[in-house]
DRENKE-470424 format. One record per residue: residue in one letter; z, x, y of N, C-alpha, C in turn. Coordinates in steps of 0.001 Angstrom, whole numbers, plus 500000, padded with zeros to 6 digits. Atoms other than C-alpha are relative to their C-alpha. Example, Ala and Ser with C-alpha at 12.3 -4.5 7.8 and 13.67 -1.06 7.14 Angstrom:
BEGIN
A500000500890498810507800512300495500500000500900501200;S499940499180498810507140513670498940500730499230501090;
This chain:
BEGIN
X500911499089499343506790518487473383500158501437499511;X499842498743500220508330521446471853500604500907501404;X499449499340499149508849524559473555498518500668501090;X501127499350499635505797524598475932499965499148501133;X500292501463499000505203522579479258498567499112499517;X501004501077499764503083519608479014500210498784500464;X500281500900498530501967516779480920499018498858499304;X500893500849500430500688512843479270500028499230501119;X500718500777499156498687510431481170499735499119499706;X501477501327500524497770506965480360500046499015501318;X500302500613499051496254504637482587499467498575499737;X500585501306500601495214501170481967500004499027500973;X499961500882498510494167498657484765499002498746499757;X501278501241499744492239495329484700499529499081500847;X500426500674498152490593493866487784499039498932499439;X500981501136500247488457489958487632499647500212501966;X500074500908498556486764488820490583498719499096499941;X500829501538499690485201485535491018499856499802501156;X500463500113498628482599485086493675499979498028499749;X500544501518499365482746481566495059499578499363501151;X501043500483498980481035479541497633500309500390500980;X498767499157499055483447480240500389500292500971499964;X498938498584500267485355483262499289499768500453499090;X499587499365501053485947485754496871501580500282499597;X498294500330500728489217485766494530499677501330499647;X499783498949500605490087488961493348501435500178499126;X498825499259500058493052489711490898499978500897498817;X499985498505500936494232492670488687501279500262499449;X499024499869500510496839494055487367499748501658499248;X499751498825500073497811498102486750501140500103498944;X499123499545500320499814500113484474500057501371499641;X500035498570499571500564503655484725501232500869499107;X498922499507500426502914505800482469499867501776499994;X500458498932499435503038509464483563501369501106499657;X498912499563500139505271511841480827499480501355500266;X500152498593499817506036515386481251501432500993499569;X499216499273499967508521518200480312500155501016500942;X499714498403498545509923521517482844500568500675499621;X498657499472500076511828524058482973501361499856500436;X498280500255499492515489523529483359500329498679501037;X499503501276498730517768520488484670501149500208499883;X498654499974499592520770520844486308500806499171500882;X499914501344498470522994518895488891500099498485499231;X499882501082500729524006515251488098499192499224500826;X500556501088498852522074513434491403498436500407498909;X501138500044500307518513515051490889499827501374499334;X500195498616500550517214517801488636499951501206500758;X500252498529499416517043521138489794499584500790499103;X500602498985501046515512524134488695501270501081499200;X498917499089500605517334526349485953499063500796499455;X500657499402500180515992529673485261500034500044498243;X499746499944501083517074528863481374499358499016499599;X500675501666500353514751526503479572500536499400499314;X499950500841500443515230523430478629499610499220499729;X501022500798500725512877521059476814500400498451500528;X500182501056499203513026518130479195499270498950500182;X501063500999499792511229514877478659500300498858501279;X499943500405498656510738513087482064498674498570499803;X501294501065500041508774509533482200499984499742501928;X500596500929499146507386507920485121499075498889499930;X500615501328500721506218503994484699499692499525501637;X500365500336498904504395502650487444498781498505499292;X500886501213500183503029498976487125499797498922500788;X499798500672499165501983496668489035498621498407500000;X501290501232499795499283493310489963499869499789501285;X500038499940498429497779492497492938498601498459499720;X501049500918499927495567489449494052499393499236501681;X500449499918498355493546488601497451498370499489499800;X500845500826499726490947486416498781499271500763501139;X500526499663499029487999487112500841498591499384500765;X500681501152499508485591485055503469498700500951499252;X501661499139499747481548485829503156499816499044501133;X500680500477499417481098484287505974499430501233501447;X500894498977499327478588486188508213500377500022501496;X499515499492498318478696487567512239500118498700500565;X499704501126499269478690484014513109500962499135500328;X498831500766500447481831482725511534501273500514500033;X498768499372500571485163483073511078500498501150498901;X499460499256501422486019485978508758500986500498499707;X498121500301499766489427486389507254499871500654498163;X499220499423501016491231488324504216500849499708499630;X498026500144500172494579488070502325499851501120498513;X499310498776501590495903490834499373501465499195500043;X499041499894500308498931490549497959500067501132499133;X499913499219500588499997493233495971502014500379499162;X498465499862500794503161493723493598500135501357499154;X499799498320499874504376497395492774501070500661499108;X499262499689500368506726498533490398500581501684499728;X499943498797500059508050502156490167501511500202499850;X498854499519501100510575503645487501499993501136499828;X499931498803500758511148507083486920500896500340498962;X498669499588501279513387508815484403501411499895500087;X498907500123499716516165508766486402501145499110499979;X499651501501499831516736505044486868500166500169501196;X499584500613498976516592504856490305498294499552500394;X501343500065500152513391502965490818499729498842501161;X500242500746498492511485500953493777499079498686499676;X500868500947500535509754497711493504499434499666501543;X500597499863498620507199497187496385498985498526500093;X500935501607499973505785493395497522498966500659501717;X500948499586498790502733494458500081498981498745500201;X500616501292499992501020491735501776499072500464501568;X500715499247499701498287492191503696498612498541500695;X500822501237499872495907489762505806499185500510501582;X500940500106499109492738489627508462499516498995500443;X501131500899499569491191487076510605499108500472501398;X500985499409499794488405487694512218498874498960501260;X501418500616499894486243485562515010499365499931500880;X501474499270498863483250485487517194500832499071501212;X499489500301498583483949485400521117498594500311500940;X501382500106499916480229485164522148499693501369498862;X500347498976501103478544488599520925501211500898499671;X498890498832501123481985490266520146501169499308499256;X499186500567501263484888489700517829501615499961500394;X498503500354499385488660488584518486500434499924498348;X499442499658501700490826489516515366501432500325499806;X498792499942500404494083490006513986500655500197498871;X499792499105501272495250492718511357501780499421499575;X498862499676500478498875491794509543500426500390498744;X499933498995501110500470494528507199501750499772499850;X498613500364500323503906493707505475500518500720498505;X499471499472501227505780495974503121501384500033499717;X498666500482500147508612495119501615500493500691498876;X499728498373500598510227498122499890502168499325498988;X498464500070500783513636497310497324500515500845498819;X499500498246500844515743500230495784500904499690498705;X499270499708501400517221500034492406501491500578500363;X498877498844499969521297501507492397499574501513498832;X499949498430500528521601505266491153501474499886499626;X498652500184500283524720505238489319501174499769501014;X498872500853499520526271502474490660499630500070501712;X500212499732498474525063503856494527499196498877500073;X501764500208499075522746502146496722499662501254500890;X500251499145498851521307505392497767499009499998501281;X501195500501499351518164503742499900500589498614500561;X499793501253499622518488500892501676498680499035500085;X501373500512500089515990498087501025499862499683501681;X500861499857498765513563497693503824499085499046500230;X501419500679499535510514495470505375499481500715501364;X500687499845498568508135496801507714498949499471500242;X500985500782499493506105494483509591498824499848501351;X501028499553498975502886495470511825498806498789499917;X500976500720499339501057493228513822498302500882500585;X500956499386499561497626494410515176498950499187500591;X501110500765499091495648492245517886499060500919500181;X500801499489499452492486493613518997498818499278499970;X500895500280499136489415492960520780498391500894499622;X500782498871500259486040494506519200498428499333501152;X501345500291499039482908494854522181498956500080499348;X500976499551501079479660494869520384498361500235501414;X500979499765499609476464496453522044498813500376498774;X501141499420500566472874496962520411500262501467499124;X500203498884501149473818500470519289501423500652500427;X498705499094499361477344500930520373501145499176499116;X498590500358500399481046499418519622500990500516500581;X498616499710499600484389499319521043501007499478499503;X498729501041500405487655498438519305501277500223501231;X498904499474499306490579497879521511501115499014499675;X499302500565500632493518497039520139501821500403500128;X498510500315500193497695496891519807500861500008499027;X498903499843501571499566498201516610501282499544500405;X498696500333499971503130497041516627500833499878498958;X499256499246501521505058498435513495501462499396500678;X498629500481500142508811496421513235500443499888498530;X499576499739500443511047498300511215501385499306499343;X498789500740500357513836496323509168500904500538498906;X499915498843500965516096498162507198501527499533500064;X498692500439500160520282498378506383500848500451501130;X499538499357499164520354500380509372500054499143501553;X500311500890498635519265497806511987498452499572499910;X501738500490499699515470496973513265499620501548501162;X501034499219498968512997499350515080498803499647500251;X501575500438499556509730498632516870499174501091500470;X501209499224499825506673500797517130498993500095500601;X500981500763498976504417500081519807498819501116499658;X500817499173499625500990501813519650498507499699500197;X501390500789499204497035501974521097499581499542498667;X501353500314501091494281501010518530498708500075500826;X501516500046499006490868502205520486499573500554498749;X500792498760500404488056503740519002498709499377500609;X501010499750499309484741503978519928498855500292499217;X501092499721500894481134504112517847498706499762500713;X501351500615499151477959504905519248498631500157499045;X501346499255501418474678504919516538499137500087500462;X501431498749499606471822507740517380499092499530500214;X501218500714500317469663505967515453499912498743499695;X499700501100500935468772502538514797499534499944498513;X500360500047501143468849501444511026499591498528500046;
């Protein structure tokens, strides 16, 4: 890079998706490399700033794939989701995170309104830092029941987040509402 800051970018990503009778398939796959130089590094954990330059090349690699299904079936039916998603993340340092996210909806009619059920699962694992485990790997797992009312020109969601924290430290649970509320002006 010389003696000048700069900053490369490449990006490269390829996504399919195949509609089929039932469902849609979706998968992909990412890759991300993100270099750069700074001024000054000091300190053996994490860089710091030094008012003396130093011509510093710094990567960041971020790659990942992901793949997930999805219903078409219309207000009448059952409708239902799934992702998966796979996550990789490297910086210069070597201490780097690899991330499995999973991810799912079902969806179904209870006369004119909808009975459903959001689950969100991230599962977070830390690389050592010379020789440390400075992070502790993790899963956090959120449930989400809810109840959507449906009127002519209105809507109500009411619903139940529940975030359970898993970690090296123990477990935590997260209780919280899920409302909202939509009323439309006009009809379309």
């Amino acid at each position: 890079f010389g003696n000048t800051q700069r900053q490369w970018i490449t990006n490269f990503g390829l996504n399919y998706l195949k509609r089929l009778d039932a469902f849609d398939l979706n998968i992909g796959a990412y890759f991300k490399r993100n270099g750069f130089n700074y001024y000054g590094v000091t300190g053996s954990y994490f860089n710091t700033f030094n008012t003396n330059y130093k011509d510093s090349t710094n990567n960041f690699i971020n790659f990942g794939l992901k793949a997930g299904i999805k219903s078409k079936g219309d207000a009448e039916a059952i409708v239902y989701k799934a992702n998966v998603e796979y996550n990789n993340f490297t910086p210069g340092t070597g201490l780097g995170e690899q991330k499995i996210h999973l991810t799912g909806n079902v969806d179904l009619p209870v006369g004119e309104h909808r009975l459903g059920l959001n689950v969100d699962d991230y599962n977070l694992f830390y690389s050592k830092y010379s020789g440390q485990q400075l992070y502790p790997n993790h899963s956090i797992v959120g449930l989400n029941p809810y109840f959507n009312l449906k009127g002519e020109q209105w809507s109500v969601r009411l619903g139940l987040k529940d975030y359970l924290s898993i970690n090296g430290n123990g477990k935590s649970t997260h209780l919280m509402p899920d409302v909202a509320a939509q009323i439309d002006l006009t009809k379309t």
